[in-house]
N, C-alpha and C positions, 0 to 999 in steps of 0.2 A: 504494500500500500504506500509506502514512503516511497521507494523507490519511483513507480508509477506519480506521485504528487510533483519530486524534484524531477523528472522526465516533462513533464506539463509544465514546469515554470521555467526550464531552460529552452523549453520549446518557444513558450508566449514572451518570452522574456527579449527584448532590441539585440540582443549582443554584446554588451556595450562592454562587460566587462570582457568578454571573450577577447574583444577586439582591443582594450588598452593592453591583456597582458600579451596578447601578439607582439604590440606595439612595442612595446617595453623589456617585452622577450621572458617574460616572469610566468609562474602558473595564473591560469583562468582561477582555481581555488583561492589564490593569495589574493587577488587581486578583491575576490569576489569578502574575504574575512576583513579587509582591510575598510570595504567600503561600509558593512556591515558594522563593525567598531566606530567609525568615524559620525556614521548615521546617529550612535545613540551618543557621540558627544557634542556634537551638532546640532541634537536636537531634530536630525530629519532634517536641517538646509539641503543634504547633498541628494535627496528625492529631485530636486529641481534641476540641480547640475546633471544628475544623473538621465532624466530627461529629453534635458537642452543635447547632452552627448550621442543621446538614443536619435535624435533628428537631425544633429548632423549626418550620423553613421547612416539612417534613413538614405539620406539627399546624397548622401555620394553612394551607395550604392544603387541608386535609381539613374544618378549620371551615368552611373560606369555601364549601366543596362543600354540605357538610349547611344554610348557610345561607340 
């Protein structure tokens, strides 16, 4: 049942952390604990970053289609 939930949420979920630890060359995991800890020091600001990063990644993989 967990497994199937986390399956569902990495599916519905932008990519965003997938695609900064590519970036960065680090694990998807770290990236994903890192943003998880910062949320509850943040107070949830980084929902919004997190977002704004989810519609870049959007927009440029919609360019790289049309290209």
């Amino acid at each position: 049942m967990v497994k199937k939930i986390v399956q569902w949420f990495e599916q519905q979920a932008f990519g965003v952390c997938e695609w900064w630890g590519k970036l960065l060359g680090i694990r998807t995991t770290t990236v994903r604990m890192y943003f998880i800890y910062l949320s509850f020091f943040t107070f949830g600001s980084l929902i919004i970053i997190y977002f704004i990063l989810a519609f870049i990644l959007l927009t440029l993989l919609f360019v790289s289609f049309w290209v």
